[in-house]
C-alpha positions as protocol buffer text, in pm:
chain_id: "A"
residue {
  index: 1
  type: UNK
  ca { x: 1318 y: 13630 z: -8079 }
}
residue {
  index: 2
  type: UNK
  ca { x: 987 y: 13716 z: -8120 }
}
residue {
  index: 3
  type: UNK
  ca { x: 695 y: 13639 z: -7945 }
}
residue {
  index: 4
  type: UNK
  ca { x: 386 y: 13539 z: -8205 }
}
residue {
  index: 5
  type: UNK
  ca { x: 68 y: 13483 z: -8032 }
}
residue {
  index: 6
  type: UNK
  ca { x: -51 y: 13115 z: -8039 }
}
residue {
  index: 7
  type: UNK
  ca { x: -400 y: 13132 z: -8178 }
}
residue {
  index: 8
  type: UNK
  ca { x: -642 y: 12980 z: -7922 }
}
residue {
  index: 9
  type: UNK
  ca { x: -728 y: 12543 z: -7937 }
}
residue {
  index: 10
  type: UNK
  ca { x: -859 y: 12508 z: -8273 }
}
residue {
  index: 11
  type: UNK
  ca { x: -1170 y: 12404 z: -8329 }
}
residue {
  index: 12
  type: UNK
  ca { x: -1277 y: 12050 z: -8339 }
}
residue {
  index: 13
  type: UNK
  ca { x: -1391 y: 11891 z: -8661 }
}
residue {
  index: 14
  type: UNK
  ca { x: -1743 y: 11882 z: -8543 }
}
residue {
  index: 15
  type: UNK
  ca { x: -1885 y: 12218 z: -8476 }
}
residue {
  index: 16
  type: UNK
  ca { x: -2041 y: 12317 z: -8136 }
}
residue {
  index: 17
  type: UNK
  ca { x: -2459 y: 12349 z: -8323 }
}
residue {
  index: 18
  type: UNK
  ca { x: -2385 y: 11972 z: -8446 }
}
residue {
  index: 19
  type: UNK
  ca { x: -2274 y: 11839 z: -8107 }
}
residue {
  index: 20
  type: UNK
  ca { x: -2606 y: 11990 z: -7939 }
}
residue {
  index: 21
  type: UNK
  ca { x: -2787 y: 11818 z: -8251 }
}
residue {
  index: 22
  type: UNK
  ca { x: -2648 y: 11513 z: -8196 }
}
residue {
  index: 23
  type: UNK
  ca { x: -2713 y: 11487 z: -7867 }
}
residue {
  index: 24
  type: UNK
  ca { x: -3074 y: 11608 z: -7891 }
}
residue {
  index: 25
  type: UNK
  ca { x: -3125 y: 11357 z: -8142 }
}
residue {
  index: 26
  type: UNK
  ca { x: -2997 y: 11024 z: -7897 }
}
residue {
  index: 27
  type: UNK
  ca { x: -3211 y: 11215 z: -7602 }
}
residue {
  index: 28
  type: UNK
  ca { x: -3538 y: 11190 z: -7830 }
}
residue {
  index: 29
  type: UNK
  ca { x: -3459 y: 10805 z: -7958 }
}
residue {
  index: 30
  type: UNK
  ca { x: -3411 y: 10770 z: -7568 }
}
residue {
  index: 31
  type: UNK
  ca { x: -3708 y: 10918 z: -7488 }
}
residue {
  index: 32
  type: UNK
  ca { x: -3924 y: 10752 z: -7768 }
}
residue {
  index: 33
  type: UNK
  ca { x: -3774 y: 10390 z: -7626 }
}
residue {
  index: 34
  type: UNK
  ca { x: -3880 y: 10502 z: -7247 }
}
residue {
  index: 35
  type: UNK
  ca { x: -4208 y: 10588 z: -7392 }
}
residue {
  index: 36
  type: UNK
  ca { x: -4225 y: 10220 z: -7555 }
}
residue {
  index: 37
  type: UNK
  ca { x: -4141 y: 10061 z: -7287 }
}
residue {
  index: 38
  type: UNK
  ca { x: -4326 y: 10246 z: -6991 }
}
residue {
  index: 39
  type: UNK
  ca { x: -4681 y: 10121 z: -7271 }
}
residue {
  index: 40
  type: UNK
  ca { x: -4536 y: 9748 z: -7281 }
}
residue {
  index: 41
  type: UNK
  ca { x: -4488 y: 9761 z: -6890 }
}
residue {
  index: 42
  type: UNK
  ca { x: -4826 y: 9927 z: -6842 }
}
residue {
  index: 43
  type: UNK
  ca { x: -5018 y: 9660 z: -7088 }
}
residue {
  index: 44
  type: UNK
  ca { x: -4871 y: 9370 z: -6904 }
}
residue {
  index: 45
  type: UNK
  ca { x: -4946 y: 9510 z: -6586 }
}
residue {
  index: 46
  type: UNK
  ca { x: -5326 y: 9569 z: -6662 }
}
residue {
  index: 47
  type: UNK
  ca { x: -5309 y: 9195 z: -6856 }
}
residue {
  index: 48
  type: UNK
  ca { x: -5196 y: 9076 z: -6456 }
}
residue {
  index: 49
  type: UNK
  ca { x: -5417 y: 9289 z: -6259 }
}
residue {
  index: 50
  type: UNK
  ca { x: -5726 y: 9111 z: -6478 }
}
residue {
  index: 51
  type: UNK
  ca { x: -5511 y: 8770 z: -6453 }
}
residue {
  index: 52
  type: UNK
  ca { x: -5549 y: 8818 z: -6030 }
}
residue {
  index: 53
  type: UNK
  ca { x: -5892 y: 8936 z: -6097 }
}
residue {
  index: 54
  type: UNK
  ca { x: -6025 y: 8604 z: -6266 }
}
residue {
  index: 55
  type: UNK
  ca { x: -5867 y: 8386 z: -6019 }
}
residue {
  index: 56
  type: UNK
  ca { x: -5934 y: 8597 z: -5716 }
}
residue {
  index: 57
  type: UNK
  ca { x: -6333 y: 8536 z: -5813 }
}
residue {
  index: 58
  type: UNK
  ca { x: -6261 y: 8143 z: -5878 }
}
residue {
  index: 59
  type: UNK
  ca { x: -6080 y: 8107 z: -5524 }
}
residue {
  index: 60
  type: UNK
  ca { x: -6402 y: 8265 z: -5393 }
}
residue {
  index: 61
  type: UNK
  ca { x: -6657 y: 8072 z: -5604 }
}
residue {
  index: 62
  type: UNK
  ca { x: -6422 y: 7708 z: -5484 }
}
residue {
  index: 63
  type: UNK
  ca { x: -6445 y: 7835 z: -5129 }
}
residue {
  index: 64
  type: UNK
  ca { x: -6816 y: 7865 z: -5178 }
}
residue {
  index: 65
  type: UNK
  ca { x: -6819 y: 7504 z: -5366 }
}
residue {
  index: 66
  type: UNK
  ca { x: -6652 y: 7381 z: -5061 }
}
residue {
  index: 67
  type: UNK
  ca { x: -6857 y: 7544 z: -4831 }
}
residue {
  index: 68
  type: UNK
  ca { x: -7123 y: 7394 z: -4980 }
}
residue {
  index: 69
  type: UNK
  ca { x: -7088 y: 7081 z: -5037 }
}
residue {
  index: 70
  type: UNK
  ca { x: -6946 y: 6961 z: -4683 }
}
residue {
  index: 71
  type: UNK
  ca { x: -7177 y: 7008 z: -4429 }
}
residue {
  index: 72
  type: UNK
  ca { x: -6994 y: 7116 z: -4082 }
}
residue {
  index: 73
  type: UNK
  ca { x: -6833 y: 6886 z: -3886 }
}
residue {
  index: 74
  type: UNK
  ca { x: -6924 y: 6559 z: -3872 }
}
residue {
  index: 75
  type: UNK
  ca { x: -6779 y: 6313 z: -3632 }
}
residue {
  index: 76
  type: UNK
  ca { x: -6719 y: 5937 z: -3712 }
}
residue {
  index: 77
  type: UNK
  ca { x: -6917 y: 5839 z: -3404 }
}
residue {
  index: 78
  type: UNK
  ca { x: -7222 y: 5945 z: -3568 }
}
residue {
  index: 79
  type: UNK
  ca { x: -7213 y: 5750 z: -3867 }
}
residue {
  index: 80
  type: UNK
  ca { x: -7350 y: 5393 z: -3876 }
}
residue {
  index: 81
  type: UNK
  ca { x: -7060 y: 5110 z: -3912 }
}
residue {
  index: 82
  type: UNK
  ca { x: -7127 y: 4947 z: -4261 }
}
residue {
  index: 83
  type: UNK
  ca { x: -7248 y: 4647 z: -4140 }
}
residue {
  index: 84
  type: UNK
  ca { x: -7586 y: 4741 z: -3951 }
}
C-alpha cells in the first residue's frame, strides 16, 4: 500500500486578489452611502436648527406683544360697574 501525499484543500473557485476586491468594492459603496447619509442628516439638522431659530424670535416678539398690550395687574375693584 502506498502512501500518496494528498495535495493540500484546493483552491476555491474565486481566487484570494478577487475576494479582497470584492470586499473593497462593498466597503467603498458602504462608505459612499454613510457619506450620503451623514449630508442628508446634516441638511435636515441645519433646516431644524433655523426652524427653532424663527420661532424662538416669534415666542419672544408674542411675549413682548403681550407684555405690551396688558398693562400690569388690574383688579376688578377698580373698574367702574357699567352702569355709572
Amino acid at each position: 500500500m502506498s502512501l500518496t501525499p494528498v495535495p493540500p484543500h484546493s483552491a476555491p473557485a474565486v481566487s484570494l486578489d478577487a475576494q479582497v476586491d470584492q470586499r473593497l468594492t462593498e466597503l467603498e459603496i458602504k462608505a459612499a452611502f454613510t457619506e450620503d447619509l451623514v449630508e442628508e442628516l446634516n441638511r435636515t439638522i441645519v433646516r431644524q436648527q433655523q426652524q427653532i431659530d424663527l420661532l424662538v424670535r416669534e415666542l419672544l416678539q408674542l411675549r413682548d406683544q403681550a407684555d405690551s398690550a396688558q398693562p400690569a395687574f388690574r383688579s376688578l375693584r377698580d373698574e367702574l360697574p357699567p352702569h355709572y
